[in-house]
C-alpha positions in Angstrom: -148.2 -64.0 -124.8 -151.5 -65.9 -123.8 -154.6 -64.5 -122.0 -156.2 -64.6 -118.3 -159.0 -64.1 -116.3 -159.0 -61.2 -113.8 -161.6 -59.1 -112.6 -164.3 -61.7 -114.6 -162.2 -60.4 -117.5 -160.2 -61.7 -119.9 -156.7 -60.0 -120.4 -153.9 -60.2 -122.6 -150.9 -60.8 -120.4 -146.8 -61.3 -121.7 -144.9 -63.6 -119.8 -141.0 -63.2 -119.3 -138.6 -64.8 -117.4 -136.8 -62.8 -114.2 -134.1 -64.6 -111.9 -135.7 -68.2 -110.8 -139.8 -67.0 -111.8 -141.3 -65.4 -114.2 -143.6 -61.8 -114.3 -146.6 -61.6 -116.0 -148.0 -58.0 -117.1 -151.0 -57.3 -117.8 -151.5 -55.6 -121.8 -154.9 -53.5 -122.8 -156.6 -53.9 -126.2 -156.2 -51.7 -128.6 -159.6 -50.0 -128.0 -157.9 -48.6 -124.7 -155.4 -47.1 -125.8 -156.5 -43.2 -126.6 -154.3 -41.9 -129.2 -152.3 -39.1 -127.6 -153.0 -36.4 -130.2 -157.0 -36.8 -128.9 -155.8 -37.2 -125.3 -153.5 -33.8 -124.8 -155.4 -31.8 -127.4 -157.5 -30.0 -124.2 -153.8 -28.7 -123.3 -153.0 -25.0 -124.6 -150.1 -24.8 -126.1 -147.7 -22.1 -124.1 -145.0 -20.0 -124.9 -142.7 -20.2 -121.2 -140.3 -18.3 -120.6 -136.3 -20.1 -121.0 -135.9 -19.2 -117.3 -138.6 -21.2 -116.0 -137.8 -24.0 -118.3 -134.0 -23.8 -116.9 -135.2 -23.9 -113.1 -138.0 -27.1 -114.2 -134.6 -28.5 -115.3 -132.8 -28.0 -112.9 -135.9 -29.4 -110.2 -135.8 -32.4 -112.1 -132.4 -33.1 -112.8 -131.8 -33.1 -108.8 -134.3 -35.2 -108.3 -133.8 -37.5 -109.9 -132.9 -41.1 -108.8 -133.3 -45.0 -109.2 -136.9 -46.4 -108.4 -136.9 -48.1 -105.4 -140.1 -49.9 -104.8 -139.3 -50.3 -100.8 -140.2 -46.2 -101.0 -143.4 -46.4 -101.5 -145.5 -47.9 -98.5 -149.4 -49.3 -99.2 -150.7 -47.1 -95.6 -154.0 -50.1 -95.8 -151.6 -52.4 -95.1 -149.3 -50.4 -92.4 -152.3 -49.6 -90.6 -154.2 -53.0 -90.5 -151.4 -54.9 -89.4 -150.6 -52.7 -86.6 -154.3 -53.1 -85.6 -153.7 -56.7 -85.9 -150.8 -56.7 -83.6 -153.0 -54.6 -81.0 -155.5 -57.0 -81.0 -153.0 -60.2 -80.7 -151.3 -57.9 -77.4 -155.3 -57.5 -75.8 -155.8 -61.4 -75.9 -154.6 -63.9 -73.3 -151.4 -65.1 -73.7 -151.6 -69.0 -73.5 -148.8 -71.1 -71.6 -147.3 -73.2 -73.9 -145.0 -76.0 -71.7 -141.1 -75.5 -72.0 -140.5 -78.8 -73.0 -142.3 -81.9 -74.3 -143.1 -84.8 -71.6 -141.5 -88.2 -72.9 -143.8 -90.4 -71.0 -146.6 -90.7 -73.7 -143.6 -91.5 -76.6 -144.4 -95.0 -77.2 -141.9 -97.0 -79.4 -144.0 -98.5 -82.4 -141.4 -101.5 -83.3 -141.6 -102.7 -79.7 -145.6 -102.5 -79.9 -145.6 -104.2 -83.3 -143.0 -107.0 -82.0 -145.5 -107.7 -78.7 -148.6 -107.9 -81.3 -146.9 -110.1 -83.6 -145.5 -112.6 -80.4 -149.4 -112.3 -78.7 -151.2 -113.4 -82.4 -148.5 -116.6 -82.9 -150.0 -119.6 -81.5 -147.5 -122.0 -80.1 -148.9 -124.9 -81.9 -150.6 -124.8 -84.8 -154.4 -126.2 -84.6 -156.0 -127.6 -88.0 -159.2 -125.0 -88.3 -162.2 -126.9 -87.9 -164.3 -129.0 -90.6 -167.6 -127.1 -91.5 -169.6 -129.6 -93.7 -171.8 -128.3 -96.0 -175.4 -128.4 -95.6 -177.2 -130.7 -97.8 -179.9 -128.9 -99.8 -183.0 -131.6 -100.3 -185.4 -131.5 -103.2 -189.1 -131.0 -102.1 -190.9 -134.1 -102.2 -193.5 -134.7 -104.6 -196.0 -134.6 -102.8 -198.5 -131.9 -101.6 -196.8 -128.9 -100.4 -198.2 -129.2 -96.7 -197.2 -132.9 -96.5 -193.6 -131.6 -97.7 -193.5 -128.6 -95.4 -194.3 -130.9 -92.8 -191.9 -133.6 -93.4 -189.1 -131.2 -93.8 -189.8 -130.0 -90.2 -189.7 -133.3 -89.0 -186.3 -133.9 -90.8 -185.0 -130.7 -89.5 
């Protein structure tokens, strides 16, 4: 047993397990329940004759048969989806080509060998020497005469 949300309300559901899933169903509280006494008591009670209750039998005894869900038939359903498929026959049908053109298919290893052949240098070069720059202390002097002579100095 455990609880979920449906409807923005929370429900008591029991889980079971059935073939390879499970079913949930849905329970109601005990404050929806209507005790049956309170529910039938609008009902007369009748006296019927045993004929009647012999041919009621009898209707229902020959009628009677296994469930079978693929009876009933949700008409919403039935009735969109053959609107749908009237819709789908009214548009343009596109042309789709038989088959695929193999003159874009590219292999990948060959492309991936060329890269890897094009990016190997034949000999190997030493990368070249970047020396750092040498960071000089302002002079002493006043900071024009220092601006100055580090402009000359480069």
């Amino acid at each position: 047993m455990g609880r979920v949300v449906l409807a923005r309300r929370e429900r008591p559901i029991i889980v079971e397990p059935m073939g390879n899933g499970i079913r949930g169903m849905t329970l109601r509280y005990s404050h929806e329940v209507r005790d049956e006494a309170t529910y039938f008591a609008e009902i007369p009670k009748l006296k019927l004759p045993e004929e009647m209750l012999r041919v009621a039998q009898h209707i229902v005894e020959t009628k009677m048969s296994d469930f079978d869900p693929a009876f009933l038939e949700d008409r919403y359903r039935t009735v969109l989806i053959s609107k749908l498929k009237e819709k789908r026959a009214e548009l343009p049908k596109k042309a789709l080509p038989a088959t695929p053109s193999t003159q874009n298919v590219i292999s990948l290893m060959d492309v991936l060998k060329r890269s890897l052949a094009a990016e190997q240098p034949t000999t190997r070069m030493a990368p070249p020497k970047t020396t750092p720059r040498r960071v000089t202390a302002p002079s002493r002097g006043s900071p024009k005469r220092s601006t100055a002579r580090a402009r000359k100095t480069g």
